[in-house]
C-alpha positions in Angstrom: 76.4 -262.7 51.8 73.4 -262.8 53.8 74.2 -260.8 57.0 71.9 -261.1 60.0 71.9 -257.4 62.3 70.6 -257.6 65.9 69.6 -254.6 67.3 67.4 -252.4 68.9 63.7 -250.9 67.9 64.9 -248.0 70.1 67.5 -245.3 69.2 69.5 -245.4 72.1 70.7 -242.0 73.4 74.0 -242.1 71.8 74.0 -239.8 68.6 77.3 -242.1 67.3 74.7 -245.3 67.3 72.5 -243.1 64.3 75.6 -242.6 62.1 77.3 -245.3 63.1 73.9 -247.9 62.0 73.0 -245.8 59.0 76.9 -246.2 57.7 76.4 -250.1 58.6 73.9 -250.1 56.5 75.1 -248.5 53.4 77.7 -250.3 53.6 75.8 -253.9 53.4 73.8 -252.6 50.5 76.2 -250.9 48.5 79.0 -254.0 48.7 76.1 -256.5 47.6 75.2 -258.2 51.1 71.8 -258.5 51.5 70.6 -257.8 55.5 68.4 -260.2 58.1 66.9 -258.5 60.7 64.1 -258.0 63.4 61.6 -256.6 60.3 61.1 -253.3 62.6 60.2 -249.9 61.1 61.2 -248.4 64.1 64.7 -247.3 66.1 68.0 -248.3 65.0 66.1 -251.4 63.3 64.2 -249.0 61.4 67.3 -247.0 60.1 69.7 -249.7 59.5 66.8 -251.1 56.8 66.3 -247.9 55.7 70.1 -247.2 54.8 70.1 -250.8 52.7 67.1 -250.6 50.9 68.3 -246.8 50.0 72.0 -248.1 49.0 70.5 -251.2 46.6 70.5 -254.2 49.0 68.0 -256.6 49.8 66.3 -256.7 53.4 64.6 -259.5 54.7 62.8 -258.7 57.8 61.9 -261.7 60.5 58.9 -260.8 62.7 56.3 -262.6 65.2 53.2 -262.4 64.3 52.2 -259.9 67.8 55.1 -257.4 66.4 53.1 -257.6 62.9 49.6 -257.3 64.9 51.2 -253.9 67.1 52.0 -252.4 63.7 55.8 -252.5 63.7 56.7 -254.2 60.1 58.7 -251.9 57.6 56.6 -252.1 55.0 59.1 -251.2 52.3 61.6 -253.8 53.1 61.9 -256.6 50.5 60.7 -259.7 51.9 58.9 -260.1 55.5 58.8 -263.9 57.1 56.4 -264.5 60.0 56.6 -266.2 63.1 54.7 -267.5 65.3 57.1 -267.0 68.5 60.3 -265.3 69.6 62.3 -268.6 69.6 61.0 -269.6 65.9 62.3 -266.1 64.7 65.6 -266.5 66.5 66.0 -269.7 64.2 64.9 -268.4 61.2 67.6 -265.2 61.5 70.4 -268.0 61.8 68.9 -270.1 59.4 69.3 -267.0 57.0 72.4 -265.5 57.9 76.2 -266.3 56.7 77.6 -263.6 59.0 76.4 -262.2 62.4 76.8 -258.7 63.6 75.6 -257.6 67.5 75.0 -254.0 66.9 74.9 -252.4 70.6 71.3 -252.8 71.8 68.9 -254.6 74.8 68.5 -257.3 76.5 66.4 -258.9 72.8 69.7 -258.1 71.1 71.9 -259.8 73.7 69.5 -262.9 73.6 69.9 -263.3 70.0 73.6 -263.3 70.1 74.4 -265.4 72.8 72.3 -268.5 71.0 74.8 -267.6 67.6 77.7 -267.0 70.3 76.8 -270.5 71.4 76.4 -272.4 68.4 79.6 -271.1 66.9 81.1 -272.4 70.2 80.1 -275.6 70.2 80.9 -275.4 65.8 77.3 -276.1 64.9 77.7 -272.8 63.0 80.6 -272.0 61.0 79.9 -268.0 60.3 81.6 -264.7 61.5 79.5 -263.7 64.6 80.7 -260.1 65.6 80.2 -258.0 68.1 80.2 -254.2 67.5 82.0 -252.7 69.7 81.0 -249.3 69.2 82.7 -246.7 71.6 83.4 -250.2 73.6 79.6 -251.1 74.3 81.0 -254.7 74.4 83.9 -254.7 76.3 81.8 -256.1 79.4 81.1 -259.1 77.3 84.9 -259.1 76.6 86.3 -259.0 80.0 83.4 -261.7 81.1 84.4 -264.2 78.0 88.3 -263.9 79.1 87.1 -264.6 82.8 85.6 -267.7 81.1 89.0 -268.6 79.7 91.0 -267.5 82.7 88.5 -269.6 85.2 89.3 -272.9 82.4 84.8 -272.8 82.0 85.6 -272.1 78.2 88.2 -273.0 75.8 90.1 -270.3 73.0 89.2 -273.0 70.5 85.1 -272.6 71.7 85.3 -268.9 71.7 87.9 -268.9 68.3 84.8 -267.8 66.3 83.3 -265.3 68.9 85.0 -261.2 67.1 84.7 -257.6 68.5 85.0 -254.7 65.5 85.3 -251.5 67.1 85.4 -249.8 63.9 82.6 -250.4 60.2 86.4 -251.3 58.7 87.0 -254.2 61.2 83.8 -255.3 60.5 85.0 -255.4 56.7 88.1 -256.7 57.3 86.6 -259.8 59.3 83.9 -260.6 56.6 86.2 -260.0 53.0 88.8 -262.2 55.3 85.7 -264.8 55.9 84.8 -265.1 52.0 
């Protein structure tokens, strides 16, 4: 299974996000899933590659041509696609993925995940999209998607597809479920 990670190029503050990403990332290489990403050597981005690559999975890494130019590729990762814009590597991650996962990260990793929130709502993707919900980083997005139901501007049915894992084992559960 090809699963696409959004996340940050930063490490965040929170030591949990460290374990937490490099355990993510073990376990997507050592269960045979092979990780799409941001193609960044650095942060969180840089570590959850780092984990695969070191636990026998693949990593493809999707990168505009300016984050290649500023020196951020990881060059040991196994395959690097170019882009020419942000929007083109947005596509290209959901192109390639058969499972999304929202680590917690920035404003970039919210972008990315509302576009895969959308498409599953509107079922022009039919994949897991997940959102971590590490030490409930996501339980904003929660309580604004059940304001969506609760003010009848969204469905259940649209946001059926839409998961939160609080825990790496939920995040199992809801993918060996999914296969």
């Amino acid at each position: 299974m090809n699963i696409t990670v959004y996340l940050g190029a930063t490490e965040g503050n929170d030591p949990a996000l460290i374990t937490a990403v490099k355990a993510l990332g073990t376990w997507i290489g050592s269960n045979g899933h092979s990780l799409v990403y941001g193609g960044s050597r650095c942060g969180l981005m840089g570590m959850l590659a780092q984990s695969v690559l070191e636990s026998g999975g693949h990593v493809t890494g999707v990168e505009p041509r300016f984050f290649v130019e500023a020196g951020f590729v990881y060059d040991a990762i196994d395959e690097l696609i170019v882009t020419e814009t942000m929007r083109e590597r947005k596509a290209t991650m959901i192109e390639r993925g058969d499972a999304f996962i929202a680590f917690p990260g920035g404003t970039g990793t919210l972008e990315e995940i509302a576009e895969v929130m959308s498409q599953v709502a509107l079922r022009h993707l039919d994949a897991p999209c997940i959102l971590y919900d590490l030490n409930g980083y996501y339980e904003g997005m929660r309580i604004l998607l059940k304001r969506m139901l609760d003010t009848e501007l969204s469905t259940p049915e649209k946001l059926r597809g839409i998961r939160f894992a609080a825990s790496l084992d939920e995040i199992a559960a809801i993918l060996d479920g999914d296969r």
